[in-house]
C-alpha positions in Angstrom: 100.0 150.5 174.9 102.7 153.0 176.1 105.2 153.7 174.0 109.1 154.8 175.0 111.3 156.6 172.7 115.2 155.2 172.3 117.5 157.9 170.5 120.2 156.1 168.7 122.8 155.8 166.1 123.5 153.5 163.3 126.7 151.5 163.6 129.2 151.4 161.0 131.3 148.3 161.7 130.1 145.4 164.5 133.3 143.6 164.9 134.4 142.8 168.6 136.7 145.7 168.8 133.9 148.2 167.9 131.3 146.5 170.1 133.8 146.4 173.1 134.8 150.3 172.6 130.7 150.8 172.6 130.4 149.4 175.9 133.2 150.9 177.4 131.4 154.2 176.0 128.1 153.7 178.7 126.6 152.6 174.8 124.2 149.4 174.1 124.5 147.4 170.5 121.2 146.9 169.4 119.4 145.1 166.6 116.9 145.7 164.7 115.0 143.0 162.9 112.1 142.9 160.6 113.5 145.9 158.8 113.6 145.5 154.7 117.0 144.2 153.7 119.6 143.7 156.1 118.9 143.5 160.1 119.8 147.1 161.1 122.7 147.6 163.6 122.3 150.8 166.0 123.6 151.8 169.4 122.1 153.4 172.2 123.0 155.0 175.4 122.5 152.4 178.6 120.6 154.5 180.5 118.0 154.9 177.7 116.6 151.5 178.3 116.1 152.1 182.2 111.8 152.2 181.6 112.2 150.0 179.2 113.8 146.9 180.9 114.0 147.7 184.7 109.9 147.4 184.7 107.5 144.6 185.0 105.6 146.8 182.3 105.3 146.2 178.6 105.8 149.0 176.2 106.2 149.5 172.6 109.3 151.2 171.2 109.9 154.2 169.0 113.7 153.9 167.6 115.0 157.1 166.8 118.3 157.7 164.4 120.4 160.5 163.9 120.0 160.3 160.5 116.3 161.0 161.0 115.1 157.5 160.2 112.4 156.1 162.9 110.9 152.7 163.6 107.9 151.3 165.6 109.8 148.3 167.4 109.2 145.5 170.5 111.9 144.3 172.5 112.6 140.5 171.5 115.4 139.8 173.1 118.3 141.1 175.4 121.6 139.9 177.2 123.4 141.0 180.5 126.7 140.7 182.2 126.7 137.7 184.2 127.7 139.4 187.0 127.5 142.7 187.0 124.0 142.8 185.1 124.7 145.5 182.7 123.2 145.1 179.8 125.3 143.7 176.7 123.0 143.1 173.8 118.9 144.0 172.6 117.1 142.5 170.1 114.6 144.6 168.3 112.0 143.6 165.9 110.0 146.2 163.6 106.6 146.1 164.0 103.8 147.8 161.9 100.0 148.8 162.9 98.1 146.7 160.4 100.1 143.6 161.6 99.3 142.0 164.5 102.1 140.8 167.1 102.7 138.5 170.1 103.5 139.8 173.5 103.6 139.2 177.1 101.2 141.1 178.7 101.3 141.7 182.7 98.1 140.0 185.0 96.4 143.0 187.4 93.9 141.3 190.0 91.2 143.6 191.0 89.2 143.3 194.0 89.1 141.1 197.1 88.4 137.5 196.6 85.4 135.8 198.8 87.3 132.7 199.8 90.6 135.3 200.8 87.9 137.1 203.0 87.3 133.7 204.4 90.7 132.5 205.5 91.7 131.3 202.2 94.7 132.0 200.4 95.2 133.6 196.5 97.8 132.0 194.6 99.0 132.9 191.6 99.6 130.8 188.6 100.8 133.3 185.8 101.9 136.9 185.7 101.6 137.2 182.3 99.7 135.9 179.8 101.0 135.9 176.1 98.6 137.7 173.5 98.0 138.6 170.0 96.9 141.4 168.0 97.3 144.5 166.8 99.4 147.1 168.6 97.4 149.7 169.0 94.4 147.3 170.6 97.4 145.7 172.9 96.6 147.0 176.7 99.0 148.2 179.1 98.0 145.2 181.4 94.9 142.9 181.8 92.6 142.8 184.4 91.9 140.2 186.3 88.2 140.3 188.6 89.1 137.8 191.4 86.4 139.5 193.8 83.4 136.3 193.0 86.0 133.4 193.1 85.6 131.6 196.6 87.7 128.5 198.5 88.3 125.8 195.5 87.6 127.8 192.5 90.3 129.2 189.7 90.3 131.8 187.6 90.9 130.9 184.0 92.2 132.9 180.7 88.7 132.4 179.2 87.8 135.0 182.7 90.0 137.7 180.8 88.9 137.1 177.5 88.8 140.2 175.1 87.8 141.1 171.7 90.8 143.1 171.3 93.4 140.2 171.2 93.2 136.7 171.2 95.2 134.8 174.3 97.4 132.0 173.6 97.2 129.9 175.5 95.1 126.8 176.1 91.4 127.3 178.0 92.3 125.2 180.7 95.1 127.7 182.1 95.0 128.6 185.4 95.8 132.3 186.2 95.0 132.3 189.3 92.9 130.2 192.2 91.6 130.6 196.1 93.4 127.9 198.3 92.2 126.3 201.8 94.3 127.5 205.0 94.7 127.7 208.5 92.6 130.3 208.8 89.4 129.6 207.5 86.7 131.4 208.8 82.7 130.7 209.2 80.8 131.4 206.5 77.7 134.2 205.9 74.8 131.7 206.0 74.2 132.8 202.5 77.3 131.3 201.3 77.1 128.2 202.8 75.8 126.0 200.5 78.1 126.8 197.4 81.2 127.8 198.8 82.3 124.4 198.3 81.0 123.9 195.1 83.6 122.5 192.3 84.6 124.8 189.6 82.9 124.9 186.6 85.6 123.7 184.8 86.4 123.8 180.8 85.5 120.7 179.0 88.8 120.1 177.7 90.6 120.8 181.7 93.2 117.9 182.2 95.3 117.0 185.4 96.8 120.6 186.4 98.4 119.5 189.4 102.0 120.6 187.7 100.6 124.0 187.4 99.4 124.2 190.9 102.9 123.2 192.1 104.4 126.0 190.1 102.3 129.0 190.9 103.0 128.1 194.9 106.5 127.8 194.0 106.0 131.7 192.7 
C-alpha cells in the first residue's frame, strides 16, 4: 500500500486559544493514538493532507516531526467545517508491521460483464470492503472480475477472497450484481440455456433485499 508523508510539529499546549490560532495559521491539529504513553498532539500544514483526504484512495501515513521522531500511522478519524469544509480535526493511530490492522479498502471492477453486454444493468452494492491484515500485505485496491457474471447473478466477497487479508464481512455480501433492463438483448445460442440460471448462492445467504435497495440508491 502507498504511503504519504505528513511533516509536522508537536504541540505544546491544546487549549482552544492555541487550536484556534492554529487554524487561523492554514495548520491542522492532529492526534496521534496508539503511541506509548500519552496520545501525541502534532500539527500540520492543511494542504499536506490534500492526497491524503481529497482521494477515494487508501494510503498509509508516515508522520514526520521536527524533532526528528517518525511514526507509521492510518487515518482513523477526521472533522470539517460544516460549511466551509476545511478541515478542523485528524485522528491518527500508530500502526506497526508485525500487527495487523483494519481498513477500508476501495472495489476496482475489471472487465465487461455478459449480462451488461446483453442489455443488463451493473449495480453496485459496496465500494469498499473492510479488511484485515498486515500493512505491508494491504493492496492499494481490490479487484473485482465481473466479466463471467450474467443477468441475475451477484458477485460476492468470497469472489475477492485473498490470502493476504481476511474480509470482514459476512459471505453472503453482495458487492456487486447484473440487473434486468429495458434493453435486453437476444442471447448467443450458446448462452441460452444458463443465462437464467439462479446464483449459486452461499449456504448461509438470507433475505438481501435491503442491500439491493441500497446499492440502487448509490
Amino acid at each position: 500500500m502507498k504511503s504519504i508523508t505528513i511533516n509536522g510539529s508537536k504541540r505544546e499546549s491544546v487549549g482552544k486559544k492555541a487550536t484556534k490560532a492554529l487554524r487561523n495559521a492554514g495548520q491542522v491539529p492532529c492526534v496521534l493514538y496508539g503511541v506509548e504513553g500519552d496520545p501525541l498532539h502534532f500539527a500540520a500544514e492543511e494542504i499536506s493532507f490534500k492526497d491524503l483526504v481529497y482521494t477515494p484512495d487508501v494510503h498509509t501515513v508516515k508522520i514526520k516531526l521536527k524533532d526528528g521522531k517518525s511514526f507509521d500511522a492510518i487515518l482513523q478519524d477526521i472533522q470539517f467545517h460544516p460549511v466551509n469544509d476545511a478541515i478542523l480535526h485528524i485522528d491518527f493511530y500508530q500502526i506497526f508491521d508485525d500487527k495487523p490492522i483494519t481498513m477500508e479498502i476501495p472495489v476496482h471492477t475489471e472487465g465487461v460483464a455478459r449480462g451488461v453486454k446483453n442489455g443488463g444493468v451493473l449495480r453496485y452494492n459496496l465500494r469498499r470492503l473492510k479488511v484485515r491484515g498486515l500493512p505491508g500485505d494491504l493492496p492499494d485496491y481490490i479487484v473485482a472480475d465481473v466479466s463471467k457474471l450474467k443477468i441475475g447473478q451477484k458477485l460476492y466477497v468470497t469472489g475477492v477472497a485473498s490470502e493476504d487479508y481476511v474480509i470482514q464481512h459476512p459471505d453472503n455480501t453482495v458487492i456487486c450484481q447484473v440487473r434486468t433492463s429495458r434493453n435486453i438483448v437476444a442471447l448467443d445460442d450458446d448462452e441460452d440455456e444458463d443465462e437464467v440460471a439462479p446464483d449459486e448462492v452461499p449456504a448461509t445467504e438470507t433475505d438481501d433485499v435491503a442491500a439491493v435497495k441500497e446499492g440502487e440508491d448509490n
